[in-house]
Z-matrix of the N, CA and C atoms (Angstrom, degrees):
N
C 1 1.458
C 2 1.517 1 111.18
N 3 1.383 2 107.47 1 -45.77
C 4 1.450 3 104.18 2 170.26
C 5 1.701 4 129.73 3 -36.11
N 6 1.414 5 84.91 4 -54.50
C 7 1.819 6 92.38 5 -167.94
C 8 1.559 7 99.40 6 -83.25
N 9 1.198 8 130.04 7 -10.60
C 10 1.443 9 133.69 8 173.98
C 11 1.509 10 97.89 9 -70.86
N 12 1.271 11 119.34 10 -50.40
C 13 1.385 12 118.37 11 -171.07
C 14 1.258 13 117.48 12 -58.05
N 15 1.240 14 123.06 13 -39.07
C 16 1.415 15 154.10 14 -163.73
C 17 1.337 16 93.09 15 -67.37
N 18 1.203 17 114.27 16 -48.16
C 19 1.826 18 130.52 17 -153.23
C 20 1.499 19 92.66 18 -74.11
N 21 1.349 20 133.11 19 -53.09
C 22 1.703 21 141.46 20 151.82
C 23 1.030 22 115.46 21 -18.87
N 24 1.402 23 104.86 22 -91.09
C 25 1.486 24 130.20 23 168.87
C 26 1.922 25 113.38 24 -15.71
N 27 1.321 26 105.31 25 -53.24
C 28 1.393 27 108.24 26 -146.39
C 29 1.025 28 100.46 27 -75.36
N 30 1.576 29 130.43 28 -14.79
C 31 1.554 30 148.71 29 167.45
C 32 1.162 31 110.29 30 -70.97
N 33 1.368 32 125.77 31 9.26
C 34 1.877 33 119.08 32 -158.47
C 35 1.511 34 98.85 33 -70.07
N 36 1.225 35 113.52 34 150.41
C 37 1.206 36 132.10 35 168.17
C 38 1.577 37 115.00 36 102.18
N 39 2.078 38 109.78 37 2.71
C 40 1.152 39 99.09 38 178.89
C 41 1.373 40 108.47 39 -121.76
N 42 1.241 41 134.11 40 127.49
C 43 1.526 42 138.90 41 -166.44
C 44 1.974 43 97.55 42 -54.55
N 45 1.591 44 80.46 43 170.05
C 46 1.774 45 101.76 44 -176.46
C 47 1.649 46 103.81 45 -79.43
N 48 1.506 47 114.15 46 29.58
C 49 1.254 48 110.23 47 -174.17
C 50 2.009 49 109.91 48 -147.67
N 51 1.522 50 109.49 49 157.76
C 52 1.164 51 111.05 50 -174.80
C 53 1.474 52 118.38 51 -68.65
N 54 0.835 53 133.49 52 131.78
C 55 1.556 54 134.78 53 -167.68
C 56 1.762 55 125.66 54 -117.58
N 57 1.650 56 98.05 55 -8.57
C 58 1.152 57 106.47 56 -178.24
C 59 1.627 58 118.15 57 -93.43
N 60 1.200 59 124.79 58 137.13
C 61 1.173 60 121.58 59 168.20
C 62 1.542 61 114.47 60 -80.13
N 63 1.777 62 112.60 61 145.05
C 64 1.655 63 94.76 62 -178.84
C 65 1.973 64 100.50 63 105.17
N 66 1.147 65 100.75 64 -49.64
C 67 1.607 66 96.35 65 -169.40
C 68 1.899 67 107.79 66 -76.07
N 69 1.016 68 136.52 67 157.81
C 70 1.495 69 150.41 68 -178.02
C 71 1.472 70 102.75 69 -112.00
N 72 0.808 71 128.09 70 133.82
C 73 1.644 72 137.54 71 163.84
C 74 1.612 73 98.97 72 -99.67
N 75 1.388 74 128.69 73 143.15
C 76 1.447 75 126.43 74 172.28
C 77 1.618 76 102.29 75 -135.39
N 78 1.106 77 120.33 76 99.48
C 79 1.390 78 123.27 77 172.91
C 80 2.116 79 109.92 78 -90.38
N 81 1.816 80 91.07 79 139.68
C 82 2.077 81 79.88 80 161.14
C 83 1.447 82 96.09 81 -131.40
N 84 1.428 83 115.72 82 165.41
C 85 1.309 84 127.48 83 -154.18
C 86 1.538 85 93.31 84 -139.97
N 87 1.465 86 109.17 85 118.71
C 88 1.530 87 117.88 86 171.00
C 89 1.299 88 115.95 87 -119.62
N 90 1.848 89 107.08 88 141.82
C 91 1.454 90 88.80 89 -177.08
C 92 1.967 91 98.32 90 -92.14
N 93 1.403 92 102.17 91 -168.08
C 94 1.280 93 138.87 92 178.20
C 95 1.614 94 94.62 93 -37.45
N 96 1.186 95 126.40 94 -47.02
C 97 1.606 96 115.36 95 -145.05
C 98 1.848 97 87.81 96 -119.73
N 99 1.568 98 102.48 97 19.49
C 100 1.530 99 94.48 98 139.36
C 101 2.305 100 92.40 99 91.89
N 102 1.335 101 114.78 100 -2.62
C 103 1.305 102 123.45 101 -168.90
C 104 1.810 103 93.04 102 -88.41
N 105 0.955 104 82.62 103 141.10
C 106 1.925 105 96.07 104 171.85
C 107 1.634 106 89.72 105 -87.27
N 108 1.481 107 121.79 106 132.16
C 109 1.582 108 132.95 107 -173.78
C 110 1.709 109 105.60 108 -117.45
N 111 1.728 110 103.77 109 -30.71
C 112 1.690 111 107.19 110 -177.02
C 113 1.487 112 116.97 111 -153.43
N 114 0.922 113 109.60 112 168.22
C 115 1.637 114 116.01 113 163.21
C 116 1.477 115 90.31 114 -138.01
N 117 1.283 116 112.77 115 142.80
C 118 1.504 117 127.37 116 136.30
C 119 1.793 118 131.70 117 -150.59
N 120 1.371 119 93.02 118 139.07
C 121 1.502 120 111.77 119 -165.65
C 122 1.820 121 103.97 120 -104.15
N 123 1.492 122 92.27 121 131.52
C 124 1.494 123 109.72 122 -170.72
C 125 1.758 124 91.02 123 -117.28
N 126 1.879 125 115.69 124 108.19
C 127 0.958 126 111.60 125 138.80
C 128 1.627 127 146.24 126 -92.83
N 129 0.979 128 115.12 127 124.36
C 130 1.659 129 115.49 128 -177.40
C 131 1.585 130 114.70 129 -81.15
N 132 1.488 131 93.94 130 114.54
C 133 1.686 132 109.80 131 175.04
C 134 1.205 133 123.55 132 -98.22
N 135 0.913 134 124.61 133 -12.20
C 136 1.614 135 125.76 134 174.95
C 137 1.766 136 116.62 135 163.18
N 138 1.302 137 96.30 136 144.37
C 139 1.458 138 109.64 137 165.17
C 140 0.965 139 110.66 138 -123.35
N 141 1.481 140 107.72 139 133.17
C 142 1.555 141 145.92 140 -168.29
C 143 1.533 142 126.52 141 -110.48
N 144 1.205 143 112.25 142 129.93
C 145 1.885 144 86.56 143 -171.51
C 146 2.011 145 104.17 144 -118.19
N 147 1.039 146 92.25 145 151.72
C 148 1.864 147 128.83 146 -170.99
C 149 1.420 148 101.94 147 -110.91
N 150 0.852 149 109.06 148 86.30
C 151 1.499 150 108.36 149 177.62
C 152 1.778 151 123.54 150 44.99
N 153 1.154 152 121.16 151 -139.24
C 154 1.829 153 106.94 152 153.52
C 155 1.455 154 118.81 153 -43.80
N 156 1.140 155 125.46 154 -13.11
C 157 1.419 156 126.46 155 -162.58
C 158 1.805 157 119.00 156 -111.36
N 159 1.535 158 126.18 157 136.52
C 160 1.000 159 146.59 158 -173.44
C 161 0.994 160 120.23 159 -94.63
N 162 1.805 161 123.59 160 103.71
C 163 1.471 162 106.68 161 179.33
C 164 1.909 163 108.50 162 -119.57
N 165 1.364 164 96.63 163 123.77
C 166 1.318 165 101.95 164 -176.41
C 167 1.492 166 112.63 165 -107.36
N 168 1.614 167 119.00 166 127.68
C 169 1.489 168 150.73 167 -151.77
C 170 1.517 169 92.69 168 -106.08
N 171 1.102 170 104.24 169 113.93
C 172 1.803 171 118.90 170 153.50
C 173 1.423 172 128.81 171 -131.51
N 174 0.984 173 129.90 172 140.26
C 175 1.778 174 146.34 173 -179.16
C 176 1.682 175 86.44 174 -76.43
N 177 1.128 176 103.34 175 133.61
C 178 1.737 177 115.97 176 174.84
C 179 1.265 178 87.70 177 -142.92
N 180 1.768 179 115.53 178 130.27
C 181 1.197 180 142.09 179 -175.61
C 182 1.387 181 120.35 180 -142.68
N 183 1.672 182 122.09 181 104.73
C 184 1.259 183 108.89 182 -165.98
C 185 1.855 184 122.81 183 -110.07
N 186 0.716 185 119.13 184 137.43
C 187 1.759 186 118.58 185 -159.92
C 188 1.563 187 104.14 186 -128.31
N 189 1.698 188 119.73 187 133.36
C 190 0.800 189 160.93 188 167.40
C 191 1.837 190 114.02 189 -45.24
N 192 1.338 191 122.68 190 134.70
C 193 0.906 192 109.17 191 179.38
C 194 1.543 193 123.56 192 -36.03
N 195 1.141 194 125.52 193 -44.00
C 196 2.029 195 139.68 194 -179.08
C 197 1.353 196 103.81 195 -60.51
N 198 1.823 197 116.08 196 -16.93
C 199 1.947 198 105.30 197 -152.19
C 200 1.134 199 112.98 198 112.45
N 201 1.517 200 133.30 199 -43.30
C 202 1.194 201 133.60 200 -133.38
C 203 2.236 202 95.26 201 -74.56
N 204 0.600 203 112.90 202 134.31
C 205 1.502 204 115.88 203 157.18
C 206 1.493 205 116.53 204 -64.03
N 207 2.041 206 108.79 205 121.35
C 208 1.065 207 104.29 206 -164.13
C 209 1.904 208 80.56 207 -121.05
N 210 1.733 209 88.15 208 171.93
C 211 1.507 210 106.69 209 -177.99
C 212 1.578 211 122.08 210 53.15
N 213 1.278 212 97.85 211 55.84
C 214 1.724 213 126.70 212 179.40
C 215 1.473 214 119.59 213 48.73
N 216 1.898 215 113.56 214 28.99
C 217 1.213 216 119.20 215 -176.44
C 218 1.292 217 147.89 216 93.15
N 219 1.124 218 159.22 217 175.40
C 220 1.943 219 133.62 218 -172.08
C 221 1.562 220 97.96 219 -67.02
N 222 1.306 221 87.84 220 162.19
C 223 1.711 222 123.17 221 178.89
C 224 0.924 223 123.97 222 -149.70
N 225 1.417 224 123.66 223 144.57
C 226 1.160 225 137.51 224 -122.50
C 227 2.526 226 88.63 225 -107.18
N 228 0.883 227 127.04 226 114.43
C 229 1.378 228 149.03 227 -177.72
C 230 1.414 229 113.97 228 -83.53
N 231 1.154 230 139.25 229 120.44
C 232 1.977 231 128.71 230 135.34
C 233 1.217 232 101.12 231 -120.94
N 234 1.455 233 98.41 232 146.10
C 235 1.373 234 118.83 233 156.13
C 236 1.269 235 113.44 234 -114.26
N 237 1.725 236 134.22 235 136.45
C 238 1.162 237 140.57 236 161.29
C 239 1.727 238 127.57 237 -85.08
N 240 1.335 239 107.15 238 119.33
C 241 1.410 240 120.67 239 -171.35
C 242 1.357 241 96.69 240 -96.36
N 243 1.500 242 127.32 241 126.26
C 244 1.359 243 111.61 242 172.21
C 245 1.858 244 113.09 243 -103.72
N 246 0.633 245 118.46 244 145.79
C 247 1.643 246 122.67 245 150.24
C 248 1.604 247 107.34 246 20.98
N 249 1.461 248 137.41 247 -65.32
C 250 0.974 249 112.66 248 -158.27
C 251 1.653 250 93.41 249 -133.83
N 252 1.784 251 87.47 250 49.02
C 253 1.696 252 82.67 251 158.32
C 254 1.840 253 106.06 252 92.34
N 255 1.321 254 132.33 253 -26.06
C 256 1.069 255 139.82 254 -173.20
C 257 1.312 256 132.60 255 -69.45
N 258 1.212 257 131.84 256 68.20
C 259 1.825 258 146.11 257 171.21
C 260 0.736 259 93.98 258 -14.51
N 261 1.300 260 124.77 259 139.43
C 262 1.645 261 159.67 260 156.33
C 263 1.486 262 113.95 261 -128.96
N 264 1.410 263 119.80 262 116.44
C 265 1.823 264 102.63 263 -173.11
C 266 1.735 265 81.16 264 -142.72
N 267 1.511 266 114.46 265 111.56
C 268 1.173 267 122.13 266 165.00
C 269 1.389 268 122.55 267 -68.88
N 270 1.563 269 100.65 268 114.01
C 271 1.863 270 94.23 269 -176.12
C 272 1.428 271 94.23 270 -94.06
N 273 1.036 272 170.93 271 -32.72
C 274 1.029 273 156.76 272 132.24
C 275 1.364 274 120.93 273 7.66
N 276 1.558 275 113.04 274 -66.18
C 277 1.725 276 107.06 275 175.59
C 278 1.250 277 112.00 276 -82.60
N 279 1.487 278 121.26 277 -13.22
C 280 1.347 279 100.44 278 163.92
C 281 1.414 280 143.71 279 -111.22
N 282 1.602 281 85.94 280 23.36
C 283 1.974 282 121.52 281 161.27
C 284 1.833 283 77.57 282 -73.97
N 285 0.968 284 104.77 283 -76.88
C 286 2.015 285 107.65 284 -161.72
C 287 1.492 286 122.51 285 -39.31
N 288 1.346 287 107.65 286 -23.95
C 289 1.378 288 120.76 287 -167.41
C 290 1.683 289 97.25 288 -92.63
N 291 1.406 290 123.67 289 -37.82
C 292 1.430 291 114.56 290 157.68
C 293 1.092 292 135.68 291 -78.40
N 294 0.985 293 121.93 292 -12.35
C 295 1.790 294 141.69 293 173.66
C 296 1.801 295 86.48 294 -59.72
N 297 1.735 296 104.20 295 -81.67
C 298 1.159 297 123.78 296 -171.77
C 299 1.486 298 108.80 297 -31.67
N 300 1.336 299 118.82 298 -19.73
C 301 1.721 300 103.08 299 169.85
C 302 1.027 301 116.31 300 -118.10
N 303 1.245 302 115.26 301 18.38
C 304 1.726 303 118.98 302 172.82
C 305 1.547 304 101.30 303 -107.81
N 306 1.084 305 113.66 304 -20.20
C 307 1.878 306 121.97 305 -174.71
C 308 1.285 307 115.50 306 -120.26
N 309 1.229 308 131.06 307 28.83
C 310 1.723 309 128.76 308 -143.55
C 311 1.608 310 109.84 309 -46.00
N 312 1.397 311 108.92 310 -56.40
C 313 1.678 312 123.13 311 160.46
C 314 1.107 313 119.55 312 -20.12
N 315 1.510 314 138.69 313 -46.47
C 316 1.484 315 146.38 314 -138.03
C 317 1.563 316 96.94 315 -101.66
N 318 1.523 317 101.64 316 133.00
C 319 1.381 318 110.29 317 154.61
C 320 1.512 319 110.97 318 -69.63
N 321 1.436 320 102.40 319 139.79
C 322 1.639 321 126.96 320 177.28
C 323 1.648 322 128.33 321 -115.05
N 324 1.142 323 113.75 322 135.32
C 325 1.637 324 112.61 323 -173.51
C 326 1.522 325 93.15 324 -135.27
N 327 1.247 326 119.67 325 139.26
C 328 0.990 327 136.11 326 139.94
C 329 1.356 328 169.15 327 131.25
N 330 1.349 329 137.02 328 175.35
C 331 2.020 330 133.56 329 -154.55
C 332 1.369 331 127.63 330 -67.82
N 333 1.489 332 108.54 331 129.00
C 334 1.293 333 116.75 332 176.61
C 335 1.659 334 123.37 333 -14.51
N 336 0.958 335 140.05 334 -177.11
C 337 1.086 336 158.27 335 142.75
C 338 1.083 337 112.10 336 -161.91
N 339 1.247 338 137.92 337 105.41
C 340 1.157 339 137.74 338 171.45
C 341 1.856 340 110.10 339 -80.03
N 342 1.185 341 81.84 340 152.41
C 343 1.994 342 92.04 341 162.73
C 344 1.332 343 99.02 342 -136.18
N 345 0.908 344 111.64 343 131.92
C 346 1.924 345 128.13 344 -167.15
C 347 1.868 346 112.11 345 -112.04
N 348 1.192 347 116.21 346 98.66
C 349 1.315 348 114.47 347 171.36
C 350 1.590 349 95.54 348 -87.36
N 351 1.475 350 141.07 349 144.90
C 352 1.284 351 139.20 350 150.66
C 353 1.601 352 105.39 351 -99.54
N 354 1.520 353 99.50 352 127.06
C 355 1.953 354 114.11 353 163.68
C 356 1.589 355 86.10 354 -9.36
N 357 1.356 356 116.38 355 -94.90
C 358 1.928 357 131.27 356 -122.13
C 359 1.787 358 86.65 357 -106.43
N 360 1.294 359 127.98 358 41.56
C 361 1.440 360 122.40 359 161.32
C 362 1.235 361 90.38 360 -67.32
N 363 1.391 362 102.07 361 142.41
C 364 1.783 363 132.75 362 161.77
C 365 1.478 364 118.80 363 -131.75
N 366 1.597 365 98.30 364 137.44
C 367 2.037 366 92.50 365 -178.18
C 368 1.709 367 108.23 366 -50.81
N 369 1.629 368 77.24 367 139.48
C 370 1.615 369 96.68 368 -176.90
C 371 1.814 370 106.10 369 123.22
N 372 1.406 371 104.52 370 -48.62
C 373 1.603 372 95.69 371 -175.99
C 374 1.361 373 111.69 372 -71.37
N 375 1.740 374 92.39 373 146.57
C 376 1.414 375 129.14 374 166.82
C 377 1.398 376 102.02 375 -52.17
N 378 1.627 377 131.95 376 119.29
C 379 1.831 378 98.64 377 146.90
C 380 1.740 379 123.33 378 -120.71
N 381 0.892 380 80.79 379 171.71
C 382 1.969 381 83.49 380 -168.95
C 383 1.673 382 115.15 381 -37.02
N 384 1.167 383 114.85 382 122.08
C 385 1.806 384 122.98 383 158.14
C 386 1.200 385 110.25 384 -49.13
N 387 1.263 386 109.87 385 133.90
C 388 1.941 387 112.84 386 157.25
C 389 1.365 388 104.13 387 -127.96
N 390 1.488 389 113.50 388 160.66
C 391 1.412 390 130.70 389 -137.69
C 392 1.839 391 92.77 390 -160.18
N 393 0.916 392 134.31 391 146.81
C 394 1.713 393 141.61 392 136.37
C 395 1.507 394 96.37 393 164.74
N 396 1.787 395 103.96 394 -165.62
C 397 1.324 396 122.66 395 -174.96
C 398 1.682 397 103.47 396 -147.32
N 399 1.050 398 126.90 397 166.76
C 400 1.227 399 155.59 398 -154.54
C 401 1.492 400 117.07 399 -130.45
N 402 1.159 401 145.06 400 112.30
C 403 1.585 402 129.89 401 -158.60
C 404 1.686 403 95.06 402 -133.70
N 405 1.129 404 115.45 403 124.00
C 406 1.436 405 124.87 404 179.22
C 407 1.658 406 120.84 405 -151.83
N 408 1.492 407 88.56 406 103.48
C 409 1.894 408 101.77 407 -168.21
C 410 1.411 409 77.07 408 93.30
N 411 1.913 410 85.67 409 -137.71
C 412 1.895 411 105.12 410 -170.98
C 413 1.579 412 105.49 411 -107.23
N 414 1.689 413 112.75 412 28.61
C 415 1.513 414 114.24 413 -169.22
C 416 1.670 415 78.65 414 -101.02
N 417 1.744 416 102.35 415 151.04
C 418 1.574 417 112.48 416 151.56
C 419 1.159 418 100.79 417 -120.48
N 420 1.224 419 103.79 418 135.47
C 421 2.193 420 104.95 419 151.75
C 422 1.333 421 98.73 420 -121.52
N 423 1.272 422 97.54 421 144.24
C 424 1.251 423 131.71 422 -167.37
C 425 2.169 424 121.74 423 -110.72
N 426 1.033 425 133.19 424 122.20
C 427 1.507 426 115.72 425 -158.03
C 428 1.787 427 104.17 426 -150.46
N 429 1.180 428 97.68 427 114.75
C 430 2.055 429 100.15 428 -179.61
C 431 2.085 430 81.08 429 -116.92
N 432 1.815 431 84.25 430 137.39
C 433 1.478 432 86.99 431 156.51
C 434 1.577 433 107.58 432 -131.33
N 435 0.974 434 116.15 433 117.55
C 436 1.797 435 118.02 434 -157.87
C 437 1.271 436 108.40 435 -122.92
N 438 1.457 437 115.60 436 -160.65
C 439 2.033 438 130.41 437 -178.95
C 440 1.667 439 89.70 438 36.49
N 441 1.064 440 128.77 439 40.00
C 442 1.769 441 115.36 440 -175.43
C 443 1.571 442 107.49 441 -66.60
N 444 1.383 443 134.76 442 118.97
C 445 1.361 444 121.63 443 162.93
C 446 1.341 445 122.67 444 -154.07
N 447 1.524 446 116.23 445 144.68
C 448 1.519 447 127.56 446 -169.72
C 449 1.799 448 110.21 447 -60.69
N 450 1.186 449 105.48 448 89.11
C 451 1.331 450 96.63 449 162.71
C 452 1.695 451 152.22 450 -65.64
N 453 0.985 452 106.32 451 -34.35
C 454 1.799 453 121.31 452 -175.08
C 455 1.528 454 107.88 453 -174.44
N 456 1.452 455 110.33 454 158.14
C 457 1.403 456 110.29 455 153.81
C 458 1.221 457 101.25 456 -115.16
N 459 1.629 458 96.26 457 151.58
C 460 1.529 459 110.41 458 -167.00
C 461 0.985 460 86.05 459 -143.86
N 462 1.927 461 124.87 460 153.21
C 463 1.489 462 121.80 461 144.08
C 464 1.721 463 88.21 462 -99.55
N 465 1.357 464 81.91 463 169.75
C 466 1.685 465 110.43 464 -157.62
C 467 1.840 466 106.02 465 -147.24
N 468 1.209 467 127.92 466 126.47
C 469 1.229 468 147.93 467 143.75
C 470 1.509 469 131.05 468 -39.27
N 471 1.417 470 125.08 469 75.30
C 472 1.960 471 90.09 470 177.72
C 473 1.636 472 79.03 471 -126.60
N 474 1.319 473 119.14 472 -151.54
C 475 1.714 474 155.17 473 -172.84
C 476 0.912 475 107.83 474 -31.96
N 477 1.534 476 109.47 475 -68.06
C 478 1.255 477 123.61 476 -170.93
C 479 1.020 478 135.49 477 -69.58
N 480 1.406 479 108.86 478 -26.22
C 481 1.695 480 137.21 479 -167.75
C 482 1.936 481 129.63 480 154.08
N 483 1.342 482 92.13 481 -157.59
C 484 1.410 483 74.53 482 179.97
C 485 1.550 484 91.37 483 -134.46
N 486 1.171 485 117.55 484 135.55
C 487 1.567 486 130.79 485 179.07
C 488 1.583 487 113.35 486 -131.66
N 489 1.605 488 99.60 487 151.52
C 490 1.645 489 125.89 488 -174.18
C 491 1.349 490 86.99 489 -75.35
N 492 1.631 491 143.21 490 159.00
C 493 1.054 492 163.23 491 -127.50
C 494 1.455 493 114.17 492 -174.28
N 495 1.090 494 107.97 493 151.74
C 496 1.617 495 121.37 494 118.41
C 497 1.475 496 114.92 495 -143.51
N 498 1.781 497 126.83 496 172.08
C 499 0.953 498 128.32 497 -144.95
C 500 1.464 499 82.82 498 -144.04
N 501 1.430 500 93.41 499 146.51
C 502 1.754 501 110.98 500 -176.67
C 503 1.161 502 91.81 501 -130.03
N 504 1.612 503 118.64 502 158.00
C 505 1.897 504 119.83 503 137.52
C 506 1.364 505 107.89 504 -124.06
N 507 1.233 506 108.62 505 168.69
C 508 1.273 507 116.76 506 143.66
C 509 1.378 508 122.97 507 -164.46
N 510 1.449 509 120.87 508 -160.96
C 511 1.127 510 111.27 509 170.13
C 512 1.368 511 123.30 510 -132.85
N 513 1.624 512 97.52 511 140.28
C 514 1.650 513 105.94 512 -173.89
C 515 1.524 514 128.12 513 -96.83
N 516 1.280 515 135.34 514 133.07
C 517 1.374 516 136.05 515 170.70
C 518 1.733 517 109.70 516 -127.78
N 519 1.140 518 91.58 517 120.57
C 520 1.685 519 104.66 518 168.43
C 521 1.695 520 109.86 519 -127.64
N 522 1.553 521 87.82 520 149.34
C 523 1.481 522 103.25 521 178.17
C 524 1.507 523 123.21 522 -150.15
N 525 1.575 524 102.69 523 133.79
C 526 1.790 525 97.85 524 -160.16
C 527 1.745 526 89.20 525 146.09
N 528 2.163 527 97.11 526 157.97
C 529 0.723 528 93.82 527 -166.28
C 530 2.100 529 134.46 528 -68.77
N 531 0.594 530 110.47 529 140.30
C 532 1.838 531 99.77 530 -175.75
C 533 1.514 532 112.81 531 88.59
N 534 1.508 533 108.12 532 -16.91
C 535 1.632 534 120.16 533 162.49
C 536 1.411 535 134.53 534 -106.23
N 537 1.235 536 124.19 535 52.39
C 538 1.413 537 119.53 536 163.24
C 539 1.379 538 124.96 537 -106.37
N 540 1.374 539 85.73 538 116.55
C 541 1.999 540 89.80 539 -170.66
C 542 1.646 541 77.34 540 -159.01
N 543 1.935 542 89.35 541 157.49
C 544 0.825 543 114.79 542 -144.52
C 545 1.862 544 99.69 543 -159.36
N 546 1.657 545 105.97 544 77.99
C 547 1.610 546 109.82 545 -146.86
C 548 1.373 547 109.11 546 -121.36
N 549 0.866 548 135.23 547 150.94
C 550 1.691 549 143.42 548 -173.39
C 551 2.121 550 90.61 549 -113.26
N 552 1.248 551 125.40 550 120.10
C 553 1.425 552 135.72 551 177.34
C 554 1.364 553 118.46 552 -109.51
N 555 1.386 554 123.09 553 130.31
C 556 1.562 555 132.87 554 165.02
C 557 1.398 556 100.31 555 -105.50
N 558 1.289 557 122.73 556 113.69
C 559 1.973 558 131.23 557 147.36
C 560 1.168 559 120.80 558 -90.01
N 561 1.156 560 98.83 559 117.41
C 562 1.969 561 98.77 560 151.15
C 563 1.438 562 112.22 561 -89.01
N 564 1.652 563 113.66 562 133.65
C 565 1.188 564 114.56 563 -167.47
C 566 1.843 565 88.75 564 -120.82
N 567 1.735 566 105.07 565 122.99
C 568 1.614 567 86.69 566 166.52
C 569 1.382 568 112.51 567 -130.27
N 570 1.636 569 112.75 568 128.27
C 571 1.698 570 121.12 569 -164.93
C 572 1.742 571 102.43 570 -51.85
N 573 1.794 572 81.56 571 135.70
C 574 1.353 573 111.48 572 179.10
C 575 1.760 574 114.36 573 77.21
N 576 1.420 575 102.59 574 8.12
C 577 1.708 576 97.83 575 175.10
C 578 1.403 577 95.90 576 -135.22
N 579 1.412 578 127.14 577 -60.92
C 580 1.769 579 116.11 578 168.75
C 581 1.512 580 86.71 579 139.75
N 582 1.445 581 113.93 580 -139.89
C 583 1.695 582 130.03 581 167.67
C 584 1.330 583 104.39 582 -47.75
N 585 1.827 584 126.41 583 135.16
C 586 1.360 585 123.18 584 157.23
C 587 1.806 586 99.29 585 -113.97
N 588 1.444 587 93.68 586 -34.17
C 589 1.819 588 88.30 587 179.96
C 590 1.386 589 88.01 588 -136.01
N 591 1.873 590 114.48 589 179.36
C 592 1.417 591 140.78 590 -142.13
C 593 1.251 592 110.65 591 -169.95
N 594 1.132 593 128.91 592 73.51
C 595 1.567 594 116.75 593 170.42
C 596 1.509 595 120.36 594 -113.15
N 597 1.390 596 106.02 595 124.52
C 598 1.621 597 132.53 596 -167.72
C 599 1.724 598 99.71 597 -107.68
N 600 1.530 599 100.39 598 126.88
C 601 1.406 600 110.97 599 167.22
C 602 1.609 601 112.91 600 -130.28
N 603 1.865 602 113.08 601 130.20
C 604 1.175 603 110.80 602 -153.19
C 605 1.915 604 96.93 603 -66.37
N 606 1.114 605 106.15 604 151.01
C 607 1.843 606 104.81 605 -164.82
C 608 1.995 607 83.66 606 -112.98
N 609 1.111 608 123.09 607 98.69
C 610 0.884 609 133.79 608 175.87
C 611 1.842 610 116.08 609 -101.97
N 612 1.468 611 123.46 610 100.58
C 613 1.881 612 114.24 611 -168.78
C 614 1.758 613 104.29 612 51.39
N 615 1.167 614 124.17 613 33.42
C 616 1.153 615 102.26 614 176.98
C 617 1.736 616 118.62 615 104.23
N 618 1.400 617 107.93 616 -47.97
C 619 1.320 618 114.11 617 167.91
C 620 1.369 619 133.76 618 -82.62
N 621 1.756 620 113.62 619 99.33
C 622 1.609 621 116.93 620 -171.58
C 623 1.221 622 93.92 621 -77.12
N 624 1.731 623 108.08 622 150.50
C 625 1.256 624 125.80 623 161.30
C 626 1.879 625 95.27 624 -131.09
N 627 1.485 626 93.81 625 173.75
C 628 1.433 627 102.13 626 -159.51
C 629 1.410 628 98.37 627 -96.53
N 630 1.641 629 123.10 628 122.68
C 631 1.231 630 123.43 629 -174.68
C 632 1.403 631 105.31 630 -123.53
N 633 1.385 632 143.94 631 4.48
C 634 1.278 633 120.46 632 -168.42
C 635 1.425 634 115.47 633 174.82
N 636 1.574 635 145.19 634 108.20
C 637 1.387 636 131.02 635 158.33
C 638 1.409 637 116.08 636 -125.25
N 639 1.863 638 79.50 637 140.13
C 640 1.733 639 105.38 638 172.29
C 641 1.264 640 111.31 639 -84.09
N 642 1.647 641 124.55 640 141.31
C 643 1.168 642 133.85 641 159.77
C 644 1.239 643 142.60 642 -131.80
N 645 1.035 644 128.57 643 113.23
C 646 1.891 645 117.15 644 -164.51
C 647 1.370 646 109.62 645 -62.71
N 648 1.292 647 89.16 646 130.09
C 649 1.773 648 96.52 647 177.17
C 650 1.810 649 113.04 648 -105.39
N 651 1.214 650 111.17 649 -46.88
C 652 1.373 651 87.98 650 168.57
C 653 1.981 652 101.32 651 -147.67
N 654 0.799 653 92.12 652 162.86
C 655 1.929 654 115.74 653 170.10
C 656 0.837 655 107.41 654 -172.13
C-alpha cells in the first residue's frame, strides 16, 4: 500500500482528469455475457482558462458494436479543473449536449449536476451528491448520482496499461425516455488521465448484479 500510495502521490498536483490537448482516450465497454456493447473515444481539444479555473474541451463519440455512431454522433464535452486541482464534470450539460444531437430542433433547459472529484480525496471520504434534470422538447430526464465514496487505491491492469488508482462508487439513477437505469458504479480514477476502468452493476431493490465493464484501451 505504501508504494501504491506513493505511485498517486508522486503525480500530485495533477487532477483525476486528462489535461492534454491532442491526446485520444479510447475506451471499450463489455457487457456481463462477455459481448462488446460500445466503444467510445474522448478527444481533447483544448484547455482554456476562466480565471483560476481550467476548462478542458473534448469531442466524445460513441460507436456501436459494427462502428456505427450512436446518439446522433460526437458532442461537444468540458470539464472544469479548479484551482487546486478539483474535477468538476457536469453531467447535466453533457446529458444536454447529447440530447442536443439527437433532437437538434428542440428547445432545451437545463441544471447542473455536478460530479465532484477533489485533488487530495482519500479512501473513506464522503463526496458531494448531484441531483437535476435536463428538459428537451416535452421529454425530461431526470439524474441523482449519490452514496458517492472513496474506496481504496488500487493499481489496476487494462489495454492500455497498468495505472496507480483510486476507486470511487456510487450510485446512479436516471429517468427519461430510452434512460432508465438504475446502477451501483466502481471508477478507477488515474491522475492526469481520469477513468481507466468502469464497472456498473444493475442495482435492482437493492440487489447489484454485475452488468457491464469499461476499459481504456489506448491514449
Amino acid at each position: 500500500m505504501t508504494l501504491l500510495l506513493a505511485g498517486v502521490a508522486g503525480r500530485a498536483g495533477e487532477p483525476y482528469c486528462c489535461t492534454t490537448p491532442g491526446r485520444t482516450l479510447v475506451y471499450e465497454r463489455t457487457k456481463a455475457n462477455g459481448r462488446i456493447e460500445r466503444t467510445v473515444t474522448m478527444e481533447y481539444t483544448a484547455v482554456r482558462r476562466s480565471g483560476t479555473k481550467r476548462l478542458v474541451d473534448c469531442i466524445l463519440t460513441v460507436r456501436g458494436p459494427g462502428g456505427a455512431e450512436l446518439y446522433g454522433g460526437p458532442s461537444e464535452q468540458t470539464t472544469t479543473v479548479n484551482a487546486d486541482g478539483t474535477v468538476v464534470q457536469n453531467l447535466g450539460e453533457s446529458l444536454r449536449a447529447v440530447l442536443h444531437n439527437m433532437f437538434p430542433g428542440a428547445a432545451q433547459s437545463v441544471e447542473d449536476i455536478p460530479a465532484i472529484l477533489p485533488a487530495d480525496m482519500k479512501p473513506g471520504d464522503k463526496l458531494p451528491d448531484g441531483r437535476g434534470t435536463v428538459k428537451t422538447g416535452v421529454m425530461t430526464h431526470s439524474m441523482e448520482i449519490i452514496e458517492r465514496e472513496v474506496l481504496r487505491y488500487e493499481r489496476v491492469t487494462v489495454p492500455a496499461g497498468t495505472f496507480d488508482c483510486i476507486v470511487v462508487r456510487e450510485h446512479k439513477i436516471e429517468r427519461g425516455i430510452g434512460r432508465n437505469r438504475d446502477t451501483l458504479t466502481e471508477n478507477w480514477y488515474a491522475p492526469g488521465i481520469g477513468p481507466v476502468r468502469h464497472d456498473s452493476y444493475n442495482y435492482n431493490n437493492g440487489n447489484p448484479t454485475f452488468g457491464a465493464r469499461e476499459v481504456l484501451k489506448k491514449y
